[in-house]
N, C-alpha and C positions, 0 to 999 in steps of 0.2 A: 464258464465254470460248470454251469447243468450238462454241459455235453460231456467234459471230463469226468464227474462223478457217474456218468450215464456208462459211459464207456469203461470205468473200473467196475460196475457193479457187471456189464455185459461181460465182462470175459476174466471176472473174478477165479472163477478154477484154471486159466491158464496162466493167470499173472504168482499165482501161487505157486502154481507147480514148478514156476522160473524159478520162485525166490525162495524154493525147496531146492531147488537143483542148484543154485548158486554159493547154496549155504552147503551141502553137500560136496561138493570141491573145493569146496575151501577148507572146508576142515577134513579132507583126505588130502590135501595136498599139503597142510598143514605139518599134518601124523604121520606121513609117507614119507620118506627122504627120497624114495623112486620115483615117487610121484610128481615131488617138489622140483625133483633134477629134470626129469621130462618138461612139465610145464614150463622152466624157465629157458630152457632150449628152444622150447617153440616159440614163445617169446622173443628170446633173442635174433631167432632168425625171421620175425616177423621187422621186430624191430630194425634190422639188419639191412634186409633187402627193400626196406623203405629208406633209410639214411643211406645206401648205393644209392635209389631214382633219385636223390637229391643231391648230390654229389654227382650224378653223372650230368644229370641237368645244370648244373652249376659251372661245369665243367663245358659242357656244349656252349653254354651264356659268355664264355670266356676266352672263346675260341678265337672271335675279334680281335680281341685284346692279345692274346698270344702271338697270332698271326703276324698283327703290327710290330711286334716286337721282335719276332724271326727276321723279319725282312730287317727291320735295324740292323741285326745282328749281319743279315749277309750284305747290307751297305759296308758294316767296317772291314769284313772280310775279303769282300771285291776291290776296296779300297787299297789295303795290304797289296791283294795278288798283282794290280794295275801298278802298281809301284815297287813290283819285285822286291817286296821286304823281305826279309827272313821271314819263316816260316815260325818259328820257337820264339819270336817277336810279340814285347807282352803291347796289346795295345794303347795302354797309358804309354809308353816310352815313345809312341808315337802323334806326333802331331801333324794339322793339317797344314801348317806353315810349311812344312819341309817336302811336302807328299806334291808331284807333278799332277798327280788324277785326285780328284774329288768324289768321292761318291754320295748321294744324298737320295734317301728310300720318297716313295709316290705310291701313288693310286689310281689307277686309272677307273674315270667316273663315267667316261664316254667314249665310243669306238665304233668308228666307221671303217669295212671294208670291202662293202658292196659296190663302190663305183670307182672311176676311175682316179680320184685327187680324193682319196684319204687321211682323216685326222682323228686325231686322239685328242681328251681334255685329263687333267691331271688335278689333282687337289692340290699342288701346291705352287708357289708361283715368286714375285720378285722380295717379298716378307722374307720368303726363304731361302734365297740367293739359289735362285731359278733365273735363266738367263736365255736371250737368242744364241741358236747356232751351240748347244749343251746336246752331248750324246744323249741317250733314252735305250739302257736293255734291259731286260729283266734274265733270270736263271738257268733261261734253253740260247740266248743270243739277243740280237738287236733287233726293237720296235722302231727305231726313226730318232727325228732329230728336233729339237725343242724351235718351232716357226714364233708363235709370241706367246708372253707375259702379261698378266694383270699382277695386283695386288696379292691375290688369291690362289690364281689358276694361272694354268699354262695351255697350248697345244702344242702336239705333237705333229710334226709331218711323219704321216708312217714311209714306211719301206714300201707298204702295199699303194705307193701314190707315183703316180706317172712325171711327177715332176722331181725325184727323190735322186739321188745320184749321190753315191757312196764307193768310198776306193774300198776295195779289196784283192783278195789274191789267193792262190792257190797254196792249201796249208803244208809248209814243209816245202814251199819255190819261192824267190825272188817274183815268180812271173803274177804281177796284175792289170787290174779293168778298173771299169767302172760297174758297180753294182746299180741295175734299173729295173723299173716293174712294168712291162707290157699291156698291163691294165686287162689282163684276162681272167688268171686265176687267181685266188687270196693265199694257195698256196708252194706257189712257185716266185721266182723273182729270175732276171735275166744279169748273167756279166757280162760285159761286151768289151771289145777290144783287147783279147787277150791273144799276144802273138802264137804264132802256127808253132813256132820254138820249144812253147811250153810241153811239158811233158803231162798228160792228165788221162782220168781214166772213171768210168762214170763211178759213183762211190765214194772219191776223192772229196774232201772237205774245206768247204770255202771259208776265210775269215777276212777280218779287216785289217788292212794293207798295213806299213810302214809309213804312207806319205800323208792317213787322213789325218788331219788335223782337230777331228771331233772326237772320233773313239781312240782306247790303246789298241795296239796290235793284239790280234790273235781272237778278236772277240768272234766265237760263233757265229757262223748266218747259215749254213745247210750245207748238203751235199750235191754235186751231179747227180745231173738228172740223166739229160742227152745233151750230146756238142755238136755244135752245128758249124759250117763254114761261113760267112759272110763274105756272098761272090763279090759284093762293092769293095770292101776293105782287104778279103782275103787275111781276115783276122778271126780268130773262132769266137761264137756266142753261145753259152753256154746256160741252160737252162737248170737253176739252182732248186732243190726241193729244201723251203726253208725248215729249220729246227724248233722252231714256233712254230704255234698255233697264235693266229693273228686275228684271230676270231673269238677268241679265249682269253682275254689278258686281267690281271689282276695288278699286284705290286709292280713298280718298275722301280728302276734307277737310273738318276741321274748323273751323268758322268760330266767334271767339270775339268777340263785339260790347261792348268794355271798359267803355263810358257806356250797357248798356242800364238797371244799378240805378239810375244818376244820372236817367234820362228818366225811369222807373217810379216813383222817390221821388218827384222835382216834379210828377209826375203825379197821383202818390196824395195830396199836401199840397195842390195846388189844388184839388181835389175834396173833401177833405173839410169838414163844415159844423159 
């Protein structure tokens, strides 16, 4: 308390001349209507560009939250596209009863693609009708193919993994391979066994076949790189520059193909003797 009344009595002539000069704008700002309009203006836009930093702050804090929500949003849209619906199609008129692909939004929490057998971890898993042998792309093309489930989590076999083998084919030809990963680069992938027949040209854009039974047709994976001959098979191999970054993943989706057992049963009953 002595130091406070010490220090009013120290700086008595400047505490004054404040609460002269406080009283002085006030009552010109009061009696001015020029005065009063400036002063509130400056106010305003004091007040102003502080309610923006909170609002944009609020806005950044929310971004998570938006985020998760887009990717929802392009789950039901992927969905649509993978089931060739109308386009002017509201989506309450559609259910997943009737739909052949499944879409269901992820997050990838873990990614390997420095060695040679690469994997992914996903936050969601058999809670969330997460399944063995379920495609995996996200909104540039395809990450890999769902290897196991927990309660929770799942992994992913990437594309970037030497043991990964995926039909595809040359977009806008009948003519397909098998898509595989050399285990060199994270961002190339190789198709092999594609006949000398085919018509192809580097540029050209690779997608997934008609016969896989994991993804729908036509889902992105890269362009030619370089084609090469395979003197054993005298079949071209073709070195894909993928459309991902596979070193960058964020959202994914899960693609769930409902008649793949109904194809694999009639399949397996025709064939056998």
């Amino acid at each position: 308390m002595q130091q406070i009344i010490y220090f009013i009595i120290k700086n008595s002539y400047k505490l004054l001349f404040l609460l002269l000069l406080g009283i002085g704008l006030t009552l010109t700002i009061k009696s001015h209507s020029y005065h009063r309009s400036e002063y509130i203006n400056s106010a305003n836009a004091v007040t102003g560009g502080f309610y923006q930093k909170i609002n944009d702050a609020n806005e950044y804090l929310s971004l998570k939250e938006r985020n998760s929500e887009l990717a929802e949003e392009n789950a039901r849209l992927k969905q649509l596209l993978f089931n060739q619906a109308d386009t002017l199609l509201n989506w309450n008129d559609f259910d997943d009863f009737n739909a052949d692909y499944i879409a269901r939004k992820a997050k990838v929490i873990k990614n390997s693609f420095n060695v040679r057998e690469n994997y992914l971890t996903i936050n969601r898993g058999k809670k969330d009708s997460i399944f063995t042998d379920m495609g995996v792309i996200n909104d540039k093309g395809i990450v890999g193919i769902i290897e196991k489930t927990s309660k929770n989590y799942a992994t992913i076999l990437s594309v970037l993994n030497t043991k990964s083998r995926i039909n595809a084919k040359i977009k806008n030809s009948e003519h397909f391979g098998s898509l595989i990963w050399d285990g060199k680069n994270a961002g190339y992938v190789q198709l092999i066994d594609v006949p000398r027949l085919a018509s192809l040209k580097k540029g050209d854009s690779i997608v997934t076949g008609a016969e896989s039974e994991i993804f729908p047709e036509n889902i992105p994976i890269g362009k030619i790189d370089k084609v090469f001959i395979d003197p054993k098979t005298n079949y071209y191999t073709i070195n894909v520059r993928l459309f991902n970054d596979m070193t960058a993943l964020g959202y994914v989706y899960i693609i769930e193909n409902k008649k793949k057992d109904e194809k694999k049963n009639l399949e397996t009953e025709t064939t056998k003797k």
